[in-house]
C-alpha positions in Angstrom: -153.7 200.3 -37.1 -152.7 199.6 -33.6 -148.9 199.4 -32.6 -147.2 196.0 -32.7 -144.5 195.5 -30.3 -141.8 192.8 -30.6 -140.0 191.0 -28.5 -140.8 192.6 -25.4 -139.4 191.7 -22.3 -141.1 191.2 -19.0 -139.1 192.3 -15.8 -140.9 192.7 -13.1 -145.6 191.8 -11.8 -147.1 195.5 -10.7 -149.8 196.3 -8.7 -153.1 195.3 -10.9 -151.6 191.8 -11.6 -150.0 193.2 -14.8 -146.5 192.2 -16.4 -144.2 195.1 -17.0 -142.2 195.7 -20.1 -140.4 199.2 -21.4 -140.0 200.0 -25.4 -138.7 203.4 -26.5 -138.2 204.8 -23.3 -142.0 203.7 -22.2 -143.2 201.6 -19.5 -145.9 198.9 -21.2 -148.2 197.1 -19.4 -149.3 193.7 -20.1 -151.8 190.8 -18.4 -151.6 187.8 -18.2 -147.8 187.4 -18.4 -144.5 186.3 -16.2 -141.4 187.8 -15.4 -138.9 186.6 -17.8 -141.1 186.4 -20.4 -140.5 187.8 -24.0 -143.5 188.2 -25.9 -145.0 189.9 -28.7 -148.0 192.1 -27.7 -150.4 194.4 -29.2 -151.0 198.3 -28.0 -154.6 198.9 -26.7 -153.9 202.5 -25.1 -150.7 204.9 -25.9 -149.8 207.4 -23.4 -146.4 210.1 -23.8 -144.9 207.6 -20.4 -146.7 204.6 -20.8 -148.9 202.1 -22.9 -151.1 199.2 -22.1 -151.0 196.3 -24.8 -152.3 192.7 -25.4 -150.6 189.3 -25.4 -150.3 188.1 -29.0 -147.6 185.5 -28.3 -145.4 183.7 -26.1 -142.0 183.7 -27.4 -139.8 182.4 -25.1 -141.5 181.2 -22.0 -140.0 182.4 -18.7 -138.9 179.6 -16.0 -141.5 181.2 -14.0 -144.6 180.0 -15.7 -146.7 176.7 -14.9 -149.5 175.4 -17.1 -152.4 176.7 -15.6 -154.8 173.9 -15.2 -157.9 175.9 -15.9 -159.8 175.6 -19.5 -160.8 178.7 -18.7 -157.8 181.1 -17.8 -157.2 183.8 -19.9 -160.7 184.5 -21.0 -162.0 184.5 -17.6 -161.8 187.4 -15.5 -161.4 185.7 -11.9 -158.2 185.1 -11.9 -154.9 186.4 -13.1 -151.6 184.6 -11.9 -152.8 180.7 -12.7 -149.8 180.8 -14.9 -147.6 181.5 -11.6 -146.3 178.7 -9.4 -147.5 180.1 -5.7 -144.1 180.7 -4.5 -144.0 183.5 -7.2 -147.5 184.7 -6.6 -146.4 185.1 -2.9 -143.4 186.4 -3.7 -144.7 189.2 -6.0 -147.5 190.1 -3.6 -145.0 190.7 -1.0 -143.1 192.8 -3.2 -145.6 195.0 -4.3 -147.1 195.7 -1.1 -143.6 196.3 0.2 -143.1 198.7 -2.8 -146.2 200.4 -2.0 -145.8 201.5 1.5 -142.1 202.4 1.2 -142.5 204.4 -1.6 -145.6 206.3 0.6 -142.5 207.2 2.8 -145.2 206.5 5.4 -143.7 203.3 6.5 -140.7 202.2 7.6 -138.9 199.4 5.3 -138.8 197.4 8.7 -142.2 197.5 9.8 -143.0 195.4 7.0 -143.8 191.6 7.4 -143.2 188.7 4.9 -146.5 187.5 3.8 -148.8 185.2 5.1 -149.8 182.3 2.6 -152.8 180.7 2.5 -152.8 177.1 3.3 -154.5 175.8 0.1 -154.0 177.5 -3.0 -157.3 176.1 -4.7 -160.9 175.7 -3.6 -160.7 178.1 -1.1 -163.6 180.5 -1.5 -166.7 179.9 0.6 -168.3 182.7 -1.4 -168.5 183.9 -4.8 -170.6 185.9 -7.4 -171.2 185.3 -11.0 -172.9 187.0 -13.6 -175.3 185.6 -15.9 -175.8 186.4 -19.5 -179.0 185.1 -22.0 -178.5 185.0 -26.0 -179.4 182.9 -29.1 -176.4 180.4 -27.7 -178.4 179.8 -24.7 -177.4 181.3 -21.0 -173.8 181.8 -19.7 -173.2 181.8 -16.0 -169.7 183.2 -15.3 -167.0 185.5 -14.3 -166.5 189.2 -16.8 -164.4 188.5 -19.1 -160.7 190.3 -18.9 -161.3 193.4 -19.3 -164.9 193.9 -20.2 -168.5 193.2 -19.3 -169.1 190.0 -21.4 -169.5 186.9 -19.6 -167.4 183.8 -19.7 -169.1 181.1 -19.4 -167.7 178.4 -17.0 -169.4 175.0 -15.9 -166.5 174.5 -13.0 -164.2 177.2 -10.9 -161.2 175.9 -9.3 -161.3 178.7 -6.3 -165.2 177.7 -5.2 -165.5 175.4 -2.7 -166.7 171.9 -3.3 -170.0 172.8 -1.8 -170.5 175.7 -4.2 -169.5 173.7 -7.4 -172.0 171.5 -6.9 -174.8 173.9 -6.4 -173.3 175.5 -9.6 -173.5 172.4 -11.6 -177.1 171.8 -10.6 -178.0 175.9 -11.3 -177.0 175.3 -14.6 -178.5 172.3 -15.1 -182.2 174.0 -14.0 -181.8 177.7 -14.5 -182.1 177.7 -18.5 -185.3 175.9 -18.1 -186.8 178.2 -15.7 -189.9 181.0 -17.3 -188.4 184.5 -17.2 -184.6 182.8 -16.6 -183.1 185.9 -19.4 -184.4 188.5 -16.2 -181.0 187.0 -13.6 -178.7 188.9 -13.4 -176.2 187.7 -10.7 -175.3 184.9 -8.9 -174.2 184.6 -5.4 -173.2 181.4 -3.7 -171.7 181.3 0.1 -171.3 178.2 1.9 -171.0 178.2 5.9 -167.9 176.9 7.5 -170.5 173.7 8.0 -171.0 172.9 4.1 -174.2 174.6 4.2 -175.1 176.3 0.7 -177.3 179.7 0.0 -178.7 180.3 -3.2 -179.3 184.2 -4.1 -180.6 185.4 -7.3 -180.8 189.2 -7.9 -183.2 189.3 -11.0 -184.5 192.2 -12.9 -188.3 193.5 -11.1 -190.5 192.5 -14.0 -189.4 188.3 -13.4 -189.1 188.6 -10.1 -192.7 187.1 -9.2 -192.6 184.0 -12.0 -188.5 183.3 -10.4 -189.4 182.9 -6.8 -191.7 180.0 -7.2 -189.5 178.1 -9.4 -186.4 178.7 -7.2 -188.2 177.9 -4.7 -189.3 174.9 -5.5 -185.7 173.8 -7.4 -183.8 174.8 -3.6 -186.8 172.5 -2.2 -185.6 169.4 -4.5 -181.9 169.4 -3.7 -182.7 170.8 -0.1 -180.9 174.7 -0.5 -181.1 177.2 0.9 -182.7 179.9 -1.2 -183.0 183.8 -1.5 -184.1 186.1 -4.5 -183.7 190.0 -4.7 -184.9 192.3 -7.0 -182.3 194.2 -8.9 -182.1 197.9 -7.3 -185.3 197.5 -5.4 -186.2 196.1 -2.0 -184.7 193.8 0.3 -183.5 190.1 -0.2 -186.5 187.4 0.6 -185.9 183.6 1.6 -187.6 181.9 -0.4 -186.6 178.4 0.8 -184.5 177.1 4.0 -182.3 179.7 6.4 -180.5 182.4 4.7 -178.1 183.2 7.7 -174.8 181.6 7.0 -172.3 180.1 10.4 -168.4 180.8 10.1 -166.3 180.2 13.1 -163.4 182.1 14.4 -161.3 182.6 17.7 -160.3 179.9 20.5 -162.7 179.2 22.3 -164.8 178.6 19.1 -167.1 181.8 18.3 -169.6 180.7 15.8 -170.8 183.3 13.8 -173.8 184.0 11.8 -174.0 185.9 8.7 -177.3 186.7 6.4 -177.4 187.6 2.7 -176.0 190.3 1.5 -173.7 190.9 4.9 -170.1 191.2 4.8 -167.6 188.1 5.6 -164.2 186.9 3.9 -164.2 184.3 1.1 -161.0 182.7 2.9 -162.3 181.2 5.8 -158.8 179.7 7.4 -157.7 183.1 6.0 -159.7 185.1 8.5 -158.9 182.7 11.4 -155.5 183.9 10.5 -155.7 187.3 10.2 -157.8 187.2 14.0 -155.3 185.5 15.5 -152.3 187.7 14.2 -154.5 190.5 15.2 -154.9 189.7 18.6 -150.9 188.5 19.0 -149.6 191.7 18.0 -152.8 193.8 20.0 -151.7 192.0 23.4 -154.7 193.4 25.2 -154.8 193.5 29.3 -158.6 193.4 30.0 -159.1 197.0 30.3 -158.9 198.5 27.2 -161.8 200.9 25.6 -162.2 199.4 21.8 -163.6 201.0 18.5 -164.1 198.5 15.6 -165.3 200.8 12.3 -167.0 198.7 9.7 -167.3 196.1 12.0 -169.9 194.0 10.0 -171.3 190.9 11.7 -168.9 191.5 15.1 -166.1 189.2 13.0 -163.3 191.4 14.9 -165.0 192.9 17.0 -166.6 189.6 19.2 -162.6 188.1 19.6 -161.7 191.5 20.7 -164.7 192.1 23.3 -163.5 188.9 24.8 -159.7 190.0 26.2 -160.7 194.0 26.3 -162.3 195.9 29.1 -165.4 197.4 26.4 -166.0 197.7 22.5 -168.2 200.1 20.4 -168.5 197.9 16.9 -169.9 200.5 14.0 -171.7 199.7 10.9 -173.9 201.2 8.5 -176.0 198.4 7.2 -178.5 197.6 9.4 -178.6 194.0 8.3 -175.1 193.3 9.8 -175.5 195.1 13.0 -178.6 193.5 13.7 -176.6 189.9 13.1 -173.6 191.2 15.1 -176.1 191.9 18.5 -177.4 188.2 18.2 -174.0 187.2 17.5 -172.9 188.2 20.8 -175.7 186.9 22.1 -175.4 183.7 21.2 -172.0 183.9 22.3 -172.7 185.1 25.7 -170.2 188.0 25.2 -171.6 190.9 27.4 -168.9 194.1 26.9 -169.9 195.2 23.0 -172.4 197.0 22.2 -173.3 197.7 18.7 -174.6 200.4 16.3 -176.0 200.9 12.8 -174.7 203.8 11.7 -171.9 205.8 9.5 -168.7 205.8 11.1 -168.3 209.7 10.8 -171.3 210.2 13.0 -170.1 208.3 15.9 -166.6 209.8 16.0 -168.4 213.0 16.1 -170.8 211.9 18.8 -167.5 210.4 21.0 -164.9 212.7 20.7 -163.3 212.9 24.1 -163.4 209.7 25.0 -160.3 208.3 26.1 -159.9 205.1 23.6 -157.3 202.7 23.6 -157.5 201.2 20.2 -159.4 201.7 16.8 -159.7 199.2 14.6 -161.0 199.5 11.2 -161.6 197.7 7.9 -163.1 200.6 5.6 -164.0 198.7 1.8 -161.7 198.6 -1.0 -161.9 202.2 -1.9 -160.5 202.9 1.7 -162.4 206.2 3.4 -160.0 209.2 3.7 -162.7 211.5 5.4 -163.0 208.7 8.1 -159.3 208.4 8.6 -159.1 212.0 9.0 -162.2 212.3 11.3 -160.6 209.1 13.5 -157.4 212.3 15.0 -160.6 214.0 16.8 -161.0 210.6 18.8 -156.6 210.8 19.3 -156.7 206.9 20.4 -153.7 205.5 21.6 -153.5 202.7 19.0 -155.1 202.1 15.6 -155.1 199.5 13.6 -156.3 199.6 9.6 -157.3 196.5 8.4 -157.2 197.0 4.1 -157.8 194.9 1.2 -155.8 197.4 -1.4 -152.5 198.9 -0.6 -153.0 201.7 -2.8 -155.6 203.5 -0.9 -153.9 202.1 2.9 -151.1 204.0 2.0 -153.2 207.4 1.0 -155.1 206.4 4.3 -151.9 206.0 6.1 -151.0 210.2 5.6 -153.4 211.9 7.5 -152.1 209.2 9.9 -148.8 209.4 9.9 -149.2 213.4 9.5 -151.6 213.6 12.9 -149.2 211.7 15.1 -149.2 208.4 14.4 -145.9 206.1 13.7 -146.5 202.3 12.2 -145.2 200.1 14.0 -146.0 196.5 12.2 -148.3 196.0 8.9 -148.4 192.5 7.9 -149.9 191.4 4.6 -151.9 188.0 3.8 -153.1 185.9 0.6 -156.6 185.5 1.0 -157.1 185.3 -2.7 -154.6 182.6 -4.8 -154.6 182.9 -8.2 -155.3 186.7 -8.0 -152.9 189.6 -7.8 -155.2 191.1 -4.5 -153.3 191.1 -0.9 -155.4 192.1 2.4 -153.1 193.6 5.2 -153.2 194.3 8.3 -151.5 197.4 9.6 -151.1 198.8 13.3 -149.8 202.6 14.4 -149.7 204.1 17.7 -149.0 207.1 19.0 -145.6 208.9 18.9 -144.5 209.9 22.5 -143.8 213.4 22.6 
């Protein structure tokens, strides 16, 4: 019979989003909770230094806590900290990335920046992706549960933008009734930075045919913009409408296109912010030699190309780097060039060039081989854009190890409601 644990105390929100707690010597892990809390919770996993356990009840609240003002929090795995007034979501996401990089030793406490909130808390995503899920109660259309891979079905989401909740209200409104409907298996919505909506469906191969008609003809009727793709095979098809996407960054505006399945931040104002601290602290002089790794559509590397003497923007997927050359194309910006493919091949095929600045923005999982190929190129500057502290500060060694010193790294909320913080981090070179 599992362990039950009373009267636990929270002290402290970790890395993960998850309340902290110690019995017997043990640290115990708990979601869903607040500092100050005392709770009784039940053990799901029982290590010799640590367990994780389950909320069973509330018993005294902390002063901490809010109602959160979602039916759906707790069950629903898309957020975590609804409970949290966003002064104490800020405040904990500052103090665990500042825990994180000090503890590295790679960082010095005063390089470290107090976070940058986001201006609106709620209904800030311009893109999100839900799962779907068919059974004898009809279809579900939601984020995972906490936890595990069943569904939660939700008719509204508080983080979506208005655009998006209305297409979601009117997918499941038409989806159910659609021949072959059980074969989706995600949902991905994106609005532009104009209100514009695209629709994709990524459906299992053997309803692939019998779906695109009727989505096609449901985006006709509300006037969407439509894509389907079959699960693990192919490429994405528009079906109905565009299915490149417009965000717009920088001063003088850059408008940016984006297609389906390309890379681009579900904070919009977010992103304008992170640019503009980006090229603050960069202070570029017009002469500068410019690496942008994972560059995506050109959303760093376009501002960048504008105030420095030449960039090299790198990308694997095809799709984006074919989006990123019209980009600048449509933007008149002359000094990129662009090119589809992995990162670790160019740095091989440019080592000894003299470069003044790398910038990159590797995925969640960071890319330690990268990191380590990027001391053969010995630029003067880099800068690591990450969305996970853990893995910036393993990136950060081979770093700090080859040469390197930080000199700023700045965190950002571009998720409310979440325990996730995106950073920005820039080292140089030590003088010798």
């Amino acid at each position: 019979m599992a362990e039950i644990i009373r009267n636990l105390e929270i002290t402290s929100l970790v890395h993960g989003g998850r309340g902290i707690g110690r019995h017997e010597g043990k640290a115990v892990f708990v979601p869903l909770v607040a500092p100050g809390d005392r709770i009784d919770c039940r053990v799901v996993k029982s290590k010799k230094r640590f367990a994780e356990a389950e909320l069973i009840e509330i018993l005294v609240p902390s002063p901490f806590r809010r109602e959160p003002p979602c039916a759906f929090f707790g069950a629903c795995g898309g957020c975590q900290w609804q409970h949290l007034p966003y002064p104490e979501q800020l405040r904990w996401k500052g103090q665990n990335f500042y825990d994180q990089l000090v503890r590295s030793k790679m960082v010095q406490a005063g390089c470290i920046k107090p976070i940058v909130a986001a201006p609106e808390e709620w209904r800030y995503r311009n893109r999100v992706q839900l799962k779907t899920h068919f059974s004898a109660d009809g279809l579900a259309i939601g984020f995972y549960r906490h936890g595990s891979h069943s569904v939660v079905d939700i008719d509204h989401c508080l983080l979506v933008a208005p655009p998006l909740q209305k297409v979601l209200s009117l997918l499941r409104e038409n989806l159910q009734g659609m021949d072959n409907a059980e074969s989706v298996e995600q949902v991905d919505l994106a609005c532009g930075d104009d209100g514009k909506v695209r629709l994709l469906l990524y459906v299992r191969p053997e309803g692939y045919e019998a779906l695109r008609g009727q989505l096609q003809s449901f985006a006709a009727r509300y006037s969407l913009n439509a894509c389907i793709k079959a699960v693990e095979q192919g490429s994405v098809e528009i079906v109905q409408g565009e299915g490149e996407l417009t965000v717009t960054i920088d001063q003088p505006a850059l408008a940016l296109r984006y297609g389906p399945g390309g890379f681009v931040q579900v904070n919009s104002s977010q992103n304008r912010a992170m640019i503009s601290n980006m090229l603050e602290l960069l202070d570029l002089k017009g002469n500068e030699k410019v690496f942008d790794l994972f560059c995506g559509m050109g959303n760093f590397s376009l501002p960048l190309a504008r105030r420095a003497g030449h960039v090299v923007g790198i990308e694997d997927y095809v799709p984006s780097i074919d989006m990123a050359r019209l980009n600048a194309e449509a933007n008149q910006v002359r000094n990129v060039e662009f090119f589809a493919a992995d990162a670790s091949v160019i740095i091989d095929r440019f080592k000894g060039e003299n470069l003044d600045l790398v910038v990159l923005d590797p995925p969640r999982t960071g890319n330690y081989e990268v990191v380590n190929q990027l001391l053969q190129l010995k630029p003067e500057r880099v800068l690591y854009v990450s969305c996970d502290p853990a893995t910036l500060a393993r990136d950060l060694v081979p770093l700090v190890s080859g040469g390197y010193e930080v000199i700023s790294s700045q965190p950002f909320d571009l998720f409310p409601q979440t325990w996730h913080i995106e950073s920005m981090t820039l080292l140089q070179k030590v003088p010798h």
